[in-house]
N, C-alpha and C positions, 0 to 999 in steps of 0.2 A: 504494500500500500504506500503510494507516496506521501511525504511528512507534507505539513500543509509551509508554504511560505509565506511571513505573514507581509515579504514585503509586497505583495499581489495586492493586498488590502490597503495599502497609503497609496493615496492619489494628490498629486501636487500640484497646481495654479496659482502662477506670482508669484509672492511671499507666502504664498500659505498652502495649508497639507490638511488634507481630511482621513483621518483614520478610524476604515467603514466599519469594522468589527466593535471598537471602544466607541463610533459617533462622539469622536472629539475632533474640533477644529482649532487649527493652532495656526498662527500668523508668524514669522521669524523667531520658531521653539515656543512661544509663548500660545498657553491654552484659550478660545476666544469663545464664552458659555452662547451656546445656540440648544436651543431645545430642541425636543425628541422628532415633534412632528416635522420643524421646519427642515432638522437633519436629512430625514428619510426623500423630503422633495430635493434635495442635496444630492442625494446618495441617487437619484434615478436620473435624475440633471446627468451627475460625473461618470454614470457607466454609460451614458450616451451624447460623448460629447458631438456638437456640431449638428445634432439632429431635435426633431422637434419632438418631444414629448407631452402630451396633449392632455386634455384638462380631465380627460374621462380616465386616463391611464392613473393619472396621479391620484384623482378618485377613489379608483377602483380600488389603490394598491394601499394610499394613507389613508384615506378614511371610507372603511368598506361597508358596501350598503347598509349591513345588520346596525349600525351607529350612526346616530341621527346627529347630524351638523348640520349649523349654515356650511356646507360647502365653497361656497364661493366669496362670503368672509372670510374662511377659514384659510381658503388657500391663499388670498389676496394677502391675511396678514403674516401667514408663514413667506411667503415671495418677499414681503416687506424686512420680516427680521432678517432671513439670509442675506439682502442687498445692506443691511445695515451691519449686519456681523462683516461684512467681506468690503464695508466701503463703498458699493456700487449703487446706480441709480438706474432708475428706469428713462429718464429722457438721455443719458447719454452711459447708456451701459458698458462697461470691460467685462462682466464675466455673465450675466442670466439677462438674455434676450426677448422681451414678448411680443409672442403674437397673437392679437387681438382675435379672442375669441376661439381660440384653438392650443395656445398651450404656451409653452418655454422652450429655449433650446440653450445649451449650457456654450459660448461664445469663442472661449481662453484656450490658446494653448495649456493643456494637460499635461502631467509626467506621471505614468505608476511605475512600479515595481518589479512586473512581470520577470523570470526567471533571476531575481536578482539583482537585474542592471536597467536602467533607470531608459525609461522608451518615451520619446515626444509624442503626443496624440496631436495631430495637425489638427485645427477645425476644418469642417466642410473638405476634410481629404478624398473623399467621393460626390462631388458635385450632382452626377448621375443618380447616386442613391439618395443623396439629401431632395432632389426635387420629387422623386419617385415616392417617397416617405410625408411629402407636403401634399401634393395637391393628383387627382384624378388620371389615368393615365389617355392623356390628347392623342389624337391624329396624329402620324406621321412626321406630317411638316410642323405642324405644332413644336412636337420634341425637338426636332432640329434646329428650330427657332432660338427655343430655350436652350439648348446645348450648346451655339452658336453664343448667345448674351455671355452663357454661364461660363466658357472660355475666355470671351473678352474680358468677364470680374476678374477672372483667376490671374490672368497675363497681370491685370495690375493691381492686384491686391498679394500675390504671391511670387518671389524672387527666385532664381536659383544662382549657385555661385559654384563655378567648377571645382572651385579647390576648398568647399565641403556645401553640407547644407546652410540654406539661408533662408529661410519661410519669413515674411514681413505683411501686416496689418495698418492699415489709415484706415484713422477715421472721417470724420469732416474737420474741413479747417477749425480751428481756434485762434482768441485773437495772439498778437502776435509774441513771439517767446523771444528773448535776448538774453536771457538769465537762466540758470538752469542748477540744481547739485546731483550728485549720483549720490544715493543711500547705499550705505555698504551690503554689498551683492549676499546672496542668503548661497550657504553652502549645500548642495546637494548630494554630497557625498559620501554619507553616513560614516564619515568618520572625522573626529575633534580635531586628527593631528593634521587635518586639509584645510584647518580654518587659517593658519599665515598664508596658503596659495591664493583663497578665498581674498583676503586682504588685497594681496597682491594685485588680482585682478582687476578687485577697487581702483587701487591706484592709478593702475596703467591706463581703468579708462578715463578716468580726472585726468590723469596727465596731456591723452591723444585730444581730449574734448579742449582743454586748456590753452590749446596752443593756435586756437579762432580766436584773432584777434576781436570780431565782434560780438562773442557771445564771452558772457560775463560767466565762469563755472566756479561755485563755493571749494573750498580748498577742503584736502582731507581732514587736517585737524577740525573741523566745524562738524562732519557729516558722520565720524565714525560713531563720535556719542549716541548717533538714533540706531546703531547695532544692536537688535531683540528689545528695542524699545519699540511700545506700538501706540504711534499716536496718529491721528488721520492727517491723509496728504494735505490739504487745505491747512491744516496746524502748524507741521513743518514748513510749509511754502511761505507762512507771516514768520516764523520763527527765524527764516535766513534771506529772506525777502528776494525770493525770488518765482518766476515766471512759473519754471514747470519743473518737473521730476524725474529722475530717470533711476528705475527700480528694477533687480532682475534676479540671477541664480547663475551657479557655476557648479557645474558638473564635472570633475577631474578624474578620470580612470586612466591606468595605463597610458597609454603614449598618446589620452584621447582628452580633449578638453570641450566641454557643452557650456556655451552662455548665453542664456534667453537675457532680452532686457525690453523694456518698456517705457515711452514715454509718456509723462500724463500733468495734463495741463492745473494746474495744482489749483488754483483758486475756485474751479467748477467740479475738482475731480475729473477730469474728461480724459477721455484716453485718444491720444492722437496717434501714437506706432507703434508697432511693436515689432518685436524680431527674433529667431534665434537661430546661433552659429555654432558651426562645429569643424573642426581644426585637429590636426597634430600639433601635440602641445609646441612644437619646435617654431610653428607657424603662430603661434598663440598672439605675436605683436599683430599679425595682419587681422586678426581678428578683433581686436581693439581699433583698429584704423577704420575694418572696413563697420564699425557701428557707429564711431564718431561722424564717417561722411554718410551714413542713412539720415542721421540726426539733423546732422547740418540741410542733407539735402530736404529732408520732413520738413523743415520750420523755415526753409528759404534764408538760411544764413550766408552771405555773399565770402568765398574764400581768396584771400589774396591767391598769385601765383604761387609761390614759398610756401602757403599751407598746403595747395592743392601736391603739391611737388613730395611735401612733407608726409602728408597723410594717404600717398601712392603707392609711399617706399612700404616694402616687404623684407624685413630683415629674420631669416633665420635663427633663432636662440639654442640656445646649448637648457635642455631641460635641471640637469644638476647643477649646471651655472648657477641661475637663476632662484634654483630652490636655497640653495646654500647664503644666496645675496637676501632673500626673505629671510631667513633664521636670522643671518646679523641684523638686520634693519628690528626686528622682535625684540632681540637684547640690547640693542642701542639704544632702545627704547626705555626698555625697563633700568637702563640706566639712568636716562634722564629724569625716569620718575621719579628719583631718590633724590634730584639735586634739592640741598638746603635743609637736607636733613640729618638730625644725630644720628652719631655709630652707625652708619651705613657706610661709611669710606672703603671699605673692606668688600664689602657688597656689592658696590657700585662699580669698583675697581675691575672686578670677577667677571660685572655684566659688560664692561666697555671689551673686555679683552674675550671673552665670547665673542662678540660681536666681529671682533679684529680677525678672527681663528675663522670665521664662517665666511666672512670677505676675503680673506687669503683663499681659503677652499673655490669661491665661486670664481677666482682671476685663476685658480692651476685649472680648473676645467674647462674656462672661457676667458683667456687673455682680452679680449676684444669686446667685452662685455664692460661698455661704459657706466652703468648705473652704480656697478659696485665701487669707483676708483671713487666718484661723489661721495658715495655713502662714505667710503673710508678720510676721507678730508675730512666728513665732516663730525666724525667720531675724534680726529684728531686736534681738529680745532675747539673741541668743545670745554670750557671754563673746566669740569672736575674730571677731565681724562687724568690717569693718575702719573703719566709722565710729566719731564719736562717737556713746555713747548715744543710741538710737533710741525712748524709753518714749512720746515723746508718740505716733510715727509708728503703735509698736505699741499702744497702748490703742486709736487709733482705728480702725486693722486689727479688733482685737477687737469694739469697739463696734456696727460695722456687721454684722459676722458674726453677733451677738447679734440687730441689728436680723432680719436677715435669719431667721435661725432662734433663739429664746431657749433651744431645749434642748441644744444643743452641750455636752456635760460639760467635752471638750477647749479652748474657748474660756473656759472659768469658771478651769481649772486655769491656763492660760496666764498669766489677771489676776490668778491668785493669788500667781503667782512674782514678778510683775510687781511687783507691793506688795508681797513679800518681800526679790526685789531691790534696792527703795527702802526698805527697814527700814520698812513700814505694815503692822506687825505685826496688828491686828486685822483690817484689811480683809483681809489676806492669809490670816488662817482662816477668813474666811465664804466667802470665793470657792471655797478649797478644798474646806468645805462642800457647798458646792452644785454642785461638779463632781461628788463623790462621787453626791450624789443623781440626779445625772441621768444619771450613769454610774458605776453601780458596779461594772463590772469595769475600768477603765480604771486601770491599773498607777499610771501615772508621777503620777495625781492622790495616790493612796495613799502612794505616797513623798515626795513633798513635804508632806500632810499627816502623816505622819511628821515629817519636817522639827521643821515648825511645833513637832508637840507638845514636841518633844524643848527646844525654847529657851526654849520655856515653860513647862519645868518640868510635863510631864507623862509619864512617862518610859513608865508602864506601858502609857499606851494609846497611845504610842510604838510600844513593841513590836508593840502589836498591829495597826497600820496597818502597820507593817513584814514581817510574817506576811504580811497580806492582798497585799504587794506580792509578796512569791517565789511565792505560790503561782500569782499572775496572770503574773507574769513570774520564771521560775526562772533567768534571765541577770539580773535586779538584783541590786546588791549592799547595799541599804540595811539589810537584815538584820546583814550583816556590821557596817555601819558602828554600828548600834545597841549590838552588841558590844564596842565599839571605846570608844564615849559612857562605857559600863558600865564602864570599866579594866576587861573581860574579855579580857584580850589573847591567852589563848592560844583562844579561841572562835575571835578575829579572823583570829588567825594561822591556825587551819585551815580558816574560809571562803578566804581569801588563796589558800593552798597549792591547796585545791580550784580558783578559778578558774584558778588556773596549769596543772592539769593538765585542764581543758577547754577551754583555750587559749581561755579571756574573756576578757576587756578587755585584752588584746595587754599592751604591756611597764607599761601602767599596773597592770597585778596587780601586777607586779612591785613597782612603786613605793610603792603602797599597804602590800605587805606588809613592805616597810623600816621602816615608821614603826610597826608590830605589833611589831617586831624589835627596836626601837630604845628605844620605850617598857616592853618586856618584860625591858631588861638585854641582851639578844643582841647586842651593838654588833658581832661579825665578820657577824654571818648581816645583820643591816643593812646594811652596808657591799656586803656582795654584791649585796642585792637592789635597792639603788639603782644598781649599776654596772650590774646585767643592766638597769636601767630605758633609764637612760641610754645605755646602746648601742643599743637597744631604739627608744627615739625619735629616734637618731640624732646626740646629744647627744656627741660621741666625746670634746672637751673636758671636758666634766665626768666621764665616765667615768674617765679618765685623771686625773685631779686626785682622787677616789676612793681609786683604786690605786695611786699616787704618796704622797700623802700619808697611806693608812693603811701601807704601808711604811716609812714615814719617821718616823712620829709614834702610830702608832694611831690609834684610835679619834678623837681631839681633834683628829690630825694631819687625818684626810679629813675630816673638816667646814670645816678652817682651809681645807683648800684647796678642798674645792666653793663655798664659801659666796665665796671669791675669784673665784672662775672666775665665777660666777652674776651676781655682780654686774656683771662686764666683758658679758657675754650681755645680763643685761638695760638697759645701757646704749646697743648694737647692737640695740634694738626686740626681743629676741625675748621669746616670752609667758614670763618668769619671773613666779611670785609672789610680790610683795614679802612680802607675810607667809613664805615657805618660807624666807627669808634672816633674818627674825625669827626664825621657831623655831630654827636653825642656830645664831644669836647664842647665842636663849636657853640651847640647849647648853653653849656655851660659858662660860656665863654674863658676857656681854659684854653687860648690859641696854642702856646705852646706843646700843647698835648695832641692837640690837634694835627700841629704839622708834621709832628712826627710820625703818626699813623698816617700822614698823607703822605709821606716819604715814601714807606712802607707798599702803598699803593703802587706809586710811581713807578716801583724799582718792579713789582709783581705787574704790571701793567693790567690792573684790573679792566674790569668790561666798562667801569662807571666813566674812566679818566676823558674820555672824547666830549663827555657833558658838562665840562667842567665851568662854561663859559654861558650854559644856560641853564643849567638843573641850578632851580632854588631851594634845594635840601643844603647848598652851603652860602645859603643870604647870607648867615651869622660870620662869616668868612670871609668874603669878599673885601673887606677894606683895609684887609690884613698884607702890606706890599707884598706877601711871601706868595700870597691867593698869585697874584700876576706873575710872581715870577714863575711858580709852578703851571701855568698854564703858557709861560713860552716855551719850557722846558717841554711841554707835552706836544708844541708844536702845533696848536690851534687856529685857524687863519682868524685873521682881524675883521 
C-alpha cells in the first residue's frame, strides 16, 4: 500500500499555503483563522484551478440539501471572508473570480506538492476545456471562432522564454506607478537552511529593479522587517510611500531555481502582472533581469540606453560562489548587530571573520564574482572589525570588483567613504558622484552624499540628498540627523521619539535622542534616554552611574559620573568614543579634559571627526582656539 504524502495536500498561491487535511491557511508561515464553511468553498476553488465551479456544485457539496440555509447568503458571505482572509476583492480580483450567476473560478497561479516537488498549476492551461466547462457546446464555426479569440488572449496574456518557462498575467491598466518595494520573497523550499538563498534572491531583484533610473525602489534594509509579518498591501504601501508592490516565492532545488512574482498596485490592492520563471541556478542573474524589464515594460517605465544594455547582459554564476558570498553577507550581518554593545567584542570578532572565511571561499570558486570583493571592503572598512585599519586590503577589494564590472554604484559608494574615512574630502564627492549615477536609487550612496555636502558647507542640497535617502529607505535616519546639523532640535526630537515607537535602531534611538534632549535644555528627559540607552546595550554600569549620580548631583552630577565610568570601560577595550567623553567634559566645561579625549579621537580617526565643523554636540567647545586648531588638523575645507 502506498504511504500517503502529505505534501499532495498543501497547495500554495502568492504568499500563502492552504493545508487541505488540517483547513489551515497560512500567509508567509503565519496561520490566517478562516472558518470551516468558507474553507471547504476554498478547498473546491484550489482543486480546480482556472475552471468555473458553479453555485449548484458548491451547494451541493457545503451545504447539502438535508440542511436548511439561506444558501445564497450563505455562500455570498463565505466568498466575502475568503476574499478578506487572502486580501482580495471582487471588482478587481488576484485570486477568486465571479461569474455572475453561475459560480467562481479560482484565478492564481497554484503550487502543490505532488510526488514531493513542488508543480506550477498554470490558470486557464487548457483554454479548450475551460470554454467547454463554461458554456453549451456551439456549431462548428462557432468553436472556431472562440478558439481563434481564445489564442489571441493566450498570445498576450501568456509569455514563453527559450531559456526556461515564463507564464505572465495583466491586468487592466492602473494609475500610474514610479515607486515601487519588493517584500522579501517567501521560500518555497521546505527547508530553513534555503532561507539566506531566499534573501538572496531578494536582493538581487532590488538590486536589477534599482538600477531604473526613473522608478524610485525602497532599499532592503526598509523591506526585510515585513518578512512573516502580515499586514495588508495598502498598509505597507503608506508605510514606505510608495506606488505598488512587488511580492512573490523562490523555489530552489538542485541545479533548479523557481521564482513566481507579482505586481500589485498597492493603494487599491489591484493586481496588474504577474509572472513566473524558471532557470538553472547558474543562469539565476538573467532571471532577475528578465523580471525587472517585465516590470519596467508592465508600468511603461522609459529605460535609458545603459539600463536597457544593462539589464540585456546574461552573466553566468558559479552556484557555490554565490552560496558561500550569502553565508558571509548573514555573518557580516550579525556582526553589525552587536555594534555598541557590552562583552560582545569577542562575538562580534568571530562573526566579522566568519564572514571573511565565506568571502575567501566564494573568490576560490568564482574569482570573477564581483559582489563578494564589495562585501569584503566593506567588512573591512567597518568601525568594530577587530583588526587594525584594513583601507589598503579594502581599496583593492574594490579595485578589482571595479575591474570586474565598472558599473557597481555600491563599489563607487564604498570608495567614497573610504576617502571620507581618511579625510580625502574631494575624492570622497566624486566617488559618491558616480555611485549616484550608476545607481540612483541606492539609499546608503544618498546619505553619505548627504554627509559630504553637509561638511562642506552645502547644507540645502544636504537636505535634499537627505529627502532622496527616507524616501528610498524610510528606516534611515539621516533626515533626522540633518535636523539635528540645523539646531532644529525639537524636529530631531520627534524623528527620535518616532523611531522609538517603530522600535528602529533598538536602544541607539534611545541614545540618539539624549543628545536632542540634552542640547534642547531637557537635561531630566536626557538623563532618561541615555539610561534607557544604556541598559538597552547592556551597559548596566553606566546606566547606574546615570541614576546615581543624577540623584546625587543632577544634571552635572550624571555626566561626573558616566563620563567616570566610560573612561574605566574604555580602558577595558570596550568600543567607547573618545570624543563622547569630550563632549561630557565639554558639558562640564572641563576643556582640558576634553581635548584630550579629542586627541585620542584624532589619532583613532573616529567616524564623528568629519563633523567636527557642524555637529553641535561640541557648541560647548567651539570657542576653545584648540576646537580650530583641531579641525585644521583634520583637514576640513572652509
Amino acid at each position: 500500500m502506498e504511504a500517503a504524502n502529505p505534501a499532495r495536500h498543501i497547495v500554495r498561491f502568492g504568499t500563502f499555503e492552504a493545508d487541505l487535511p488540517t483547513r489551515e491557511l497560512r500567509k508567509r508561515g503565519l496561520k490566517i483563522r478562516l472558518q470551516d464553511q468558507p474553507f471547504q468553498v476554498l478547498t473546491m476553488l484550489l482543486e480546480r484551478p482556472g475552471e468555473l465551479v458553479t453555485r449548484e456544485e458548491l451547494h451541493r457539496v457545503v451545504w447539502p440539501s438535508d440542511v436548511f440555509v439561506d444558501f445564497d447568503n450563505s455562500l455570498n458571505t463565505a466568498i466575502n471572508k475568503i476574499r478578506d482572509a487572502l486580501g482580495d476583492s471582487a471588482e478587481n480580483p488576484r485570486f477568486i473570480e465571479t461569474l455572475p450567476r453561475r459560480g467562481y473560478r479560482f484565478i492564481a497561479p497554484i503550487r502543490n506538492g505532488e510526488n514531493g516537488h513542488e508543480q506550477i498549476l498554470e490558470q486557464q492551461a487548457d483554454p479548450k476545456a475551460h470554454l467547454a466547462a463554461t458554456r453549451p457546446r456551439p456549431a462548428m464555426a462557432r468553436v472556431l471562432t472562440v478558439l481563434a479569440v481564445a489564442f489571441v488572449l493566450l498570445v498576450v496574456l501568456v509569455g514563453f522564454d527559450a531559456r526556461g518557462v515564463k507564464k505572465g498575467w495583466r491586468a487592466t491598466p492602473v494609475a500610474e506607478v514610479r515607486s515601487l518595494a519588493v517584500l522579501p520573497l517567501e521560500n518555497l523550499s521546505n527547508d530553513p537552511d534555503q532561507e539566506y538563498f531566499t534573501d538572496g534572491m531578494t536582493d538581487a531583484l532590488i538590486t536589477q529593479l534599482s538600477q531604473i533610473s526613473a522608478l524610485k525602489v525602497i532599499s532592503r534594509t526598509s523591506v526585510m522587517p515585513y518578512k512573516k509579518i502580515t499586514k495588508s498591501l495598502p498598509q505597507i504601501v503608506r508605510e514606505l510611500g510608495v506606488d505598488a508592490i512587488v511580492e512573490g516565492t523562490v523555489q530552489h532545488s538542485g541545479d533548479r531555481v523557481r521564482i513566481t512574482a507579482q505586481l500589485i498596485y498597492g493603494a487599491t490592492d489591484k493586481h496588474i502582472w504577474a509572472g513566473s520563471y524558471e532557470r538553472k541556478v547558474q543562469d539565476v542573474l538573467s532571471l532577475q533581469e528578465d523580471i525587472a524589464r517585465a516590470i519596467a515594460d508592465e508600468i511603461s517605465v522609459k529605460l535609458t540606453p545603459q539600463e536597457q544594455v544593462r539589464l540585456a547582459q546574461t552573466r553566468p554564476i558559479n552556484l557555490a560562489a554565490v552560496e558561500s558570498y550569502l553565508q558571509g553577507q548573514y555573518h557580516s550581518q550579525k556582526a553589525r548587530d552587536l555594534d555598541f554593545h557590552f562583552g560582545v567584542r569577542q562575538e562580534q570578532d568571530e562573526e566579522f571573520e566568519k564572514a571573511i572565511e565565506y568571502f575567501q571561499r566564494s573568490l576560490a570558486k568564482d574569482p570573477n564574482y564581483a559582489p563578494t570583493y564589495v562585501a569584503m571592503a566593506e567588512v573591512w572598512t567597518h568601525p568594530g572589525y577587530p583588526r587594525v585599519w584594513k583601507e589598503v586590503n579594502a581599496r583593492e577589494a574594490i579595485r578589482k570588483a571595479l575591474e570586474i564590472d565598472p558599473t557597481i554604484g555600491e563599489a563607487y559608494a564604498d570608495l567614497g567613504r573610504i576617502e571620507f574615512i581618511e579625510w580625502n574630502w574631494a575624492a570622497a564627492g566624486q566617488e559618491f558622484k558616480r555611485a549616484i549615477e550608476l545607481s540612483p536609487n541606492l539609499a546608503k550612496a544618498h546619505r553619505y552624499y548627504s554627509e559630504y555636502l553637509n561638511i562642506t558647507g552645502h547644507a540645502d542640497e544636504s537636505m535634499k540628498e537627505a529627502e532622496k535617502t527616507n524616501a528610498l529607505n524610510p528606516s534611515d535616519d539621516q533626515l533626522a540627523w540633518n535636523f539635528y546639523v540645523r539646531r532644529q532640535f525639537d524636529r530631531f526630537i520627534e524623528f527620535k521619539r518616532s523611531d522609538i515607537e517603530r522600535r528602529a535602531f533598538g536602544p541607539m534611538a534611545y541614545y540618539d535622542l539624549g543628545y536632542g534632549y540634552e542640547r534642547n535644555g531637557m537635561y531630566r528627559e536626557a538623563v532618561s534616554a541615555w539610561e534607557e540607552a544604556m541598559d538597552g546595550f547592556g551597559y548596566k554600569q553606566s546606566a547606574e552611574a546615570l541614576r546615581r549620580g543624577y540623584s546625587a548631583g543632577g544634571f552635572n552630577g550624571a555626566m561626573r559620573e558616566w563620563a567616570a565610568t566610560d573612561e574605566a570601560l574604555y580602558r577595558k577595550g570596550e568600543p567607547i568614543y573618545p570624543s563622547q567623553l569630550a563632549y561630557i567634559y565639554g558639558i562640564l566645561g572641563e576643556n582640558d579634559r576634553a581635548f584630550l579625549w579629542f586627541q585620542k579621537s584624532y589619532e583613532e580617526h573616529t567616524a564623528d571627526m568629519p563633523f567636527l565643523q557642524v555637529d553641535p554636540t561640541y557648541d560647548d567647545l567651539r570657542s576653545d582656539p584648540r576646537f580650530s586648531d583641531l579641525e585644521r588638523r583634520v583637514g576640513l575645507p572652509k
